[in-house]
Phi, psi and omega in degrees: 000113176317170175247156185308175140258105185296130168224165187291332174261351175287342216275295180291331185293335202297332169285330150311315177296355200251339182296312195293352222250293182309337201287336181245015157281301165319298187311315184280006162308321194276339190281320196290301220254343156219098208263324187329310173314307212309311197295329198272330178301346200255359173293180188282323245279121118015065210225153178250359170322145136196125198276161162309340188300309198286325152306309192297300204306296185323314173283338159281335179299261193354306195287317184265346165319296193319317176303317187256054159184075174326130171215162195314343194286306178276166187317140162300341162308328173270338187278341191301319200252047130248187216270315186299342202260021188242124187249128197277096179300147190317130172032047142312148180275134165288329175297324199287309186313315191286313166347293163283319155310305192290348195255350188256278197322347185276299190296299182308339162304309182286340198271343207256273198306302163332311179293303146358267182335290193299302204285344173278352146259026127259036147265001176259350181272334189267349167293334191233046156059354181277359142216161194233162185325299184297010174267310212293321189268009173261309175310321182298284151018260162325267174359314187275327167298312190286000163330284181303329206278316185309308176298334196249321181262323190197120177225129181283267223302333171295325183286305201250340179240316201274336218016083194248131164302315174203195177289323213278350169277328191277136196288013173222024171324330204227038156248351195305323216262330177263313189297323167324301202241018154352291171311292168354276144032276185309322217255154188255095169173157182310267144030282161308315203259015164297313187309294174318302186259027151267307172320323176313261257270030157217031116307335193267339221266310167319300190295308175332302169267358174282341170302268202311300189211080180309333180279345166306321191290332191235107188330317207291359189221349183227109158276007172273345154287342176294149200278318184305331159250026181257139202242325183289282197052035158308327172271039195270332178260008144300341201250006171277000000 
């Protein structure tokens, strides 16, 4: 078994992963011992009160605003598609790049209709009352805990559909934030449905440019994705 490699984003995400861990211990505590609050936070109504709740919403805004405005602090899985991080491998093939595009959109697609899929019953249990808005939003939660858990230990979709060498490689890195707040969706009230389209608009934000400049996206064309210059070493415990 290698031995780990410390590195400064491995350092900080495992500290994001411990932030995260707490943020869904605290909701679920609010959820066992007052679910009546969670629900009264989920009405359609407005309100300027402010709760843990309304911290957690902050803390979710703050974090995908941050997404559309890359810096040196996040990973090169979010940063490959600007123009300073893409170093061009030499006579790369243009066919091998549209290959792998049309073969990463495709895996990507299906990760889309799965994910759907899954998150449309429990949105058909909350249309027909058999779970309510504080269910939706422990689910969500959860989602922000498995965020973290996918990069550094285990991600079905990198495994079983993108087969992605690693995260700073994967063509959906930056869906975490729509897939996360999915749930959202269901629920009628600001709060929710900010999260929710605000995710869109970095999930769109994402496809754009990955659209625009597809050679950024693929080791086989930016050496700046190749393990050998990869700076990040977020997978070392996946790959033990």
């Amino acid at each position: 078994m290698k031995k780990i490699i410390k590195t400064d984003m491995l350092n900080r995400y495992m500290l994001k992963l411990i932030f995260r861990v707490s943020i869904f211990i605290t909701v679920l505590i609010m959820y066992i011992a007052d679910k009546d609050m969670m629900l009264e936070f989920l009405q359609y109504e407005f309100t300027f009160s402010i709760t843990l709740l309304h911290l957690v919403w902050i803390v979710f805004m703050v974090t995908m605003i941050l997404h559309l405005f890359p810096h040196d602090k996040l990973s090169m899985a979010l940063r490959k598609g600007e123009s300073q991080n893409y170093v061009p491998v030499r006579n790369y093939s243009e066919h091998e790049l549209l290959k792998y595009v049309q073969d990463q959109n495709i895996k990507a697609w299906k990760v889309m209709l799965i994910w759907l899929s899954f998150n449309a019953v429990f949105g058909l249990l909350y249309l027909i009352n058999v779970i309510d808005s504080a269910d939706l939003l422990m689910l969500t939660v959860f989602y922000y805990l498995c965020d973290y858990i996918c990069i550094l230990f285990f991600c079905p979709f990198q495994n079983f559909v993108m087969k992605n060498k690693c995260c700073v490689n994967c063509r959906i890195y930056d869906w975490g934030h729509f897939m996360m707040f999915t749930p959202m969706l269901f629920i009628k009230n600001f709060y929710s449905w900010s999260l929710f389209f605000t995710s869109l608009v970095v999930l769109i934000h994402w496809e754009i440019n990955y659209a625009k400049n597809p050679e950024r996206f693929w080791n086989g064309s930016n050496q700046t994705l190749q393990c050998r210059n990869c700076k990040d070493k977020t997978c070392q415990m996946k790959k033990r």
